[in-house]
N, C-alpha and C positions, 0 to 999 in steps of 0.2 A: 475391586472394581475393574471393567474394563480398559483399556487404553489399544492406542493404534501403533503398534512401535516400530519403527520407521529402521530398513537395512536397507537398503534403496529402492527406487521409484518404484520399480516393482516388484516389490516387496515389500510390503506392509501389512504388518500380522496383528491381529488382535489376540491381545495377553493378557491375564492379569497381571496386576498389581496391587500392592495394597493400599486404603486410601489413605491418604497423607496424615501426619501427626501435627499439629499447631500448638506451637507454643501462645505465652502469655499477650504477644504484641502480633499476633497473623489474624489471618482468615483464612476459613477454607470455601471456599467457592462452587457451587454448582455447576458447571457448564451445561448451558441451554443454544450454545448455537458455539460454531466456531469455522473461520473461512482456510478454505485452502489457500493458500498465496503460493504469488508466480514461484519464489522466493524457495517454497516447500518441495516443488522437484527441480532446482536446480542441485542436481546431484553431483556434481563436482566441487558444489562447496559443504553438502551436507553428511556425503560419504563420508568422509574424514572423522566426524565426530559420532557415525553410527554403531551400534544401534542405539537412537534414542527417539524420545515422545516428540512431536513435533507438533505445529498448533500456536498460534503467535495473535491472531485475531477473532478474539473470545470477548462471549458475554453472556451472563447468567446471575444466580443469584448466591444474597450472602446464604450459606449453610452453618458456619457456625463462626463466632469469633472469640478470640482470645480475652480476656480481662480487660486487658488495658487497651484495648481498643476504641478510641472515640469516634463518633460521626458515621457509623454503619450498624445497621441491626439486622440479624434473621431474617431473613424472605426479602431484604430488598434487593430491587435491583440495579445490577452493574457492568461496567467494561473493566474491561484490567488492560495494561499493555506490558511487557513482558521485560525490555529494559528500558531503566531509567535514568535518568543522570545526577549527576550532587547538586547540583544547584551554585553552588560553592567556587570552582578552580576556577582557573583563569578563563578556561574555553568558555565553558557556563557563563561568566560574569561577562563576557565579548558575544553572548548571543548564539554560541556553538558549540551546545548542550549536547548535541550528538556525534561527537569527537571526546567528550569529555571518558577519561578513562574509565570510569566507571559502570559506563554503559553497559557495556560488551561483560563486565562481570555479576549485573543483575538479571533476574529470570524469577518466574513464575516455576511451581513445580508441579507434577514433572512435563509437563505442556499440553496446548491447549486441546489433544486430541485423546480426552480421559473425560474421566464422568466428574471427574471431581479435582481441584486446584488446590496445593498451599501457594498464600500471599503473601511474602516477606512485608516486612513492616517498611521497606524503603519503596515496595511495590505501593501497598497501600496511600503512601502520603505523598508519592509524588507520579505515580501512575493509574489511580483507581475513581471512577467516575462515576455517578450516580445517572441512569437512564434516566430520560423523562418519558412520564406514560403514553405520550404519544409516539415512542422509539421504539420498535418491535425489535426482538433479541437481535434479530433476521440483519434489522437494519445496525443495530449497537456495533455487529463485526465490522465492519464498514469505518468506525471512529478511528484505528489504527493505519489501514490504508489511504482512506482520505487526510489523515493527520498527514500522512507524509509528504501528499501532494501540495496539500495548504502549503505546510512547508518551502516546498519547493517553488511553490507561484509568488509565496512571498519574497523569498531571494531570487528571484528574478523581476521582478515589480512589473508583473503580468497586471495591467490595470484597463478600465474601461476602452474601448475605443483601437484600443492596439489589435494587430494579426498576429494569429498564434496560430502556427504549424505545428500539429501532435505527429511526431513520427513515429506509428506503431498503436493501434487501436485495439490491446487487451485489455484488463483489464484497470490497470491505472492509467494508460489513455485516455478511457472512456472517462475515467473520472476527474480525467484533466480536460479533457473538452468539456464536461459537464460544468464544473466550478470556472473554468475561464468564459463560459457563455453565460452563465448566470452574473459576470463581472460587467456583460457587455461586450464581448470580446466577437470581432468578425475570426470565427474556428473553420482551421482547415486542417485534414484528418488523412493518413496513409495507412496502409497495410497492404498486407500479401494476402491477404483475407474477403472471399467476398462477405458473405459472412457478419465479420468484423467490422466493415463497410456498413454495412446496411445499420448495424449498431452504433456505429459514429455518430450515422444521419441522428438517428433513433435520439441517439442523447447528447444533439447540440450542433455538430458540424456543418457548417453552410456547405461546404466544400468538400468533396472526399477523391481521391487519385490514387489507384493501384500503385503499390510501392516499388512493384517493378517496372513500370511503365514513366515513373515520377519524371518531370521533366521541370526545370528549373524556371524556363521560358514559360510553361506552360501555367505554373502557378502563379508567374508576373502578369501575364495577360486577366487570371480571374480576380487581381489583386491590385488594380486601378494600377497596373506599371510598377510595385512596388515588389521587393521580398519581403520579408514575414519581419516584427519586430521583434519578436521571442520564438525562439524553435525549442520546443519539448521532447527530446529524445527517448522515447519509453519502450524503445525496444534493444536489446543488446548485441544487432546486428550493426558490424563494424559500417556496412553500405549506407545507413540510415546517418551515422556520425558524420560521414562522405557529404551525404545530404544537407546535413545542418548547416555546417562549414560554408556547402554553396547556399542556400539558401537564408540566411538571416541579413536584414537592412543594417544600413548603415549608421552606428550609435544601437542597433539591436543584440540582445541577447538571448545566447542560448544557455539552455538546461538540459546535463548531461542526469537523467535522472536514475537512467534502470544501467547497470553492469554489463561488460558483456563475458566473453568466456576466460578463462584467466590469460591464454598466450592471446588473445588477439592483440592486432597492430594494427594503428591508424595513424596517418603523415596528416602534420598538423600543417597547413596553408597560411605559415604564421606571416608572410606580408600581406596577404590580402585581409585577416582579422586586423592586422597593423592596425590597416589604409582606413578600414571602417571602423577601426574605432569602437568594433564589437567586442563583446565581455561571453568568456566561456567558461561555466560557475557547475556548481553540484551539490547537491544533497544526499542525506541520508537518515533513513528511518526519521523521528517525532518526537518530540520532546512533548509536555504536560501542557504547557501553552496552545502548541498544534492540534493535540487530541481535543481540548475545550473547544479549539473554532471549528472546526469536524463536526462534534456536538451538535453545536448550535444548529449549523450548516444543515445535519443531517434535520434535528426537532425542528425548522423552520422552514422545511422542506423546499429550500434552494439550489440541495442538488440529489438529486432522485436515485437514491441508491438501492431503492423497493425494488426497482425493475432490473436490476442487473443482474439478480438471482436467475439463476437457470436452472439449476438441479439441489434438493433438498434430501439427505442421505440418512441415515441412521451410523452409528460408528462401524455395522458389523460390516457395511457398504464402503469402505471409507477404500481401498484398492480401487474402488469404481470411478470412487472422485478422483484420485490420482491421475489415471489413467485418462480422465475428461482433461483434466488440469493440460496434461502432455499434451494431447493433440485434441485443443479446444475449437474442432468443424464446428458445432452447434452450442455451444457452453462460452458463459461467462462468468458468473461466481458461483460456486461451487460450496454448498453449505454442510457442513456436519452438525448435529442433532443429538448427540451421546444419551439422553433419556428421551429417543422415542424407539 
């Protein structure tokens, strides 16, 4: 089979491979859609471990399953996510499933940018979800990034009625301004993007401010006098962190959501978070819980993840996507396709 095998950003080769072997308790997996994430050219975390398949937000159908596999058959369809957690240790049983050490040592093989998946049997029971027919593969990739966000708006109890500042309008901004407007949420939206900008609007933000122009006074005046109750940092530039710090109300929190490069440095204003009483938290990646209200989210169509698609590729394309991914002027999800 084909695959996309990843030496860095630019460079990405299509290779064979051969297709996976499944034992008695797996699945092998068709791949019918898979997203490029922010995540997949951050090349200073992915160097390190190249060359390898990369491909994290996948969806397609069962191709074959093992014996002892219950509750999946041939040709249906599915999402998979790539790690998972025990269920079981302490972090797990405290609600912090994704800390739990096991995470970071489960995976899908050999990732999601191949024609074809094995499913480890801890994949399948605690990371593998059944599409509903009104879920297009397109949109199923989608269940893993938004899982994250959900995530994240949950540990920050981003709820109706509150302002929430996205700083950084890629693509999991976009999907945090989305899910926090469909909450009720008054959304106000930054970037260095115009672009981006216009895509804010596009999916939710009342408000949008060039993120080098941002003025702190300036978002009080569109904000009846007030800062923001929860600030959503989803971009991994240190200035934006700058930003949240000044910007979050008093008793508000922020969510430090996307990483930034590994030296960076930022002085934390720890009397003025003191005074107010503000809370500065983080997430990471989705546990099985988060993937289901995703789901739901995407089948009940409350947050519109149909339209964030901008370019749909074949694998032999998949340098094209990269290369969109890096410097995304006109691009927001970037789709890979392995059997078209």
């Amino acid at each position: 089979m084909k695959v996309a095998m990843y030496y860095k950003n630019c460079d990405v080769r299509i290779e064979e491979y051969p297709v996976p072997e499944i034992d008695e308790n797996e699945i092998m997996m068709k791949v019918m859609a898979s997203g490029i994430c922010g995540s997949d050219v951050m090349e200073w975390y992915r160097i390190k471990k190249a060359p390898l398949v990369l491909g994290h937000e996948v969806s397609g159908t069962v191709e074959k399953t093992g014996k002892n596999v219950r509750g999946f058959k041939k040709g249906e369809r599915i999402v998979v996510t790539h790690h998972v957690a025990c269920g079981t240790c302490q972090c797990c049983k405290e609600g912090n499933g994704t800390v739990c050490d096991m995470l970071k040592t489960t995976k899908f093989y050999p990732g999601g940018f191949a024609e074809y998946l094995r499913v480890p049997k801890i994949n399948i029971s605690k990371g593998t979800l059944k599409l509903p027919d009104n879920v297009s593969f397109e949109e199923g990739t989608f269940v893993e990034p938004l899982g994250c966000v959900v995530r994240g708006q949950n540990k920050a109890d981003v709820r109706k009625n509150h302002s929430v500042l996205v700083l950084g309008s890629g693509i999991s901004g976009l999907l945090h301004i989305n899910l926090a407007k469909s909450k009720g949420c008054k959304v106000f939206a930054t970037d260095i993007s115009e672009f981006r900008l216009k895509m804010a609007k596009k999916f939710g933000a009342d408000i949008t401010f060039d993120a080098l122009k941002y003025d702190v006074e300036e978002f009080k005046k569109k904000n009846n006098g007030k800062l923001a109750d929860r600030v959503i940092v989803s971009t991994g530039a240190p200035s934006a962190i700058v930003q949240a710090f000044n910007s979050v109300e008093k008793g508000g929190t922020i969510l430090l959501f996307a990483p930034t490069s590994p030296n960076a440095e930022v002085l934390i204003p720890v009397n003025d978070l003191w005074s107010k009483c503000a809370t500065v938290t983080t997430t990471y990646a989705a546990v099985k819980e988060d993937l289901e209200e995703a789901l739901d989210l995407i089948s009940k169509k409350k947050v519109n993840v149909k339209d964030m698609v901008t370019h749909n590729l074949t694998l032999d394309y998949i340098q094209k996507g990269f290369n969109l991914v890096l410097r995304p002027e006109n691009s927001i999800k970037v789709i890979i396709e392995p059997h078209k």
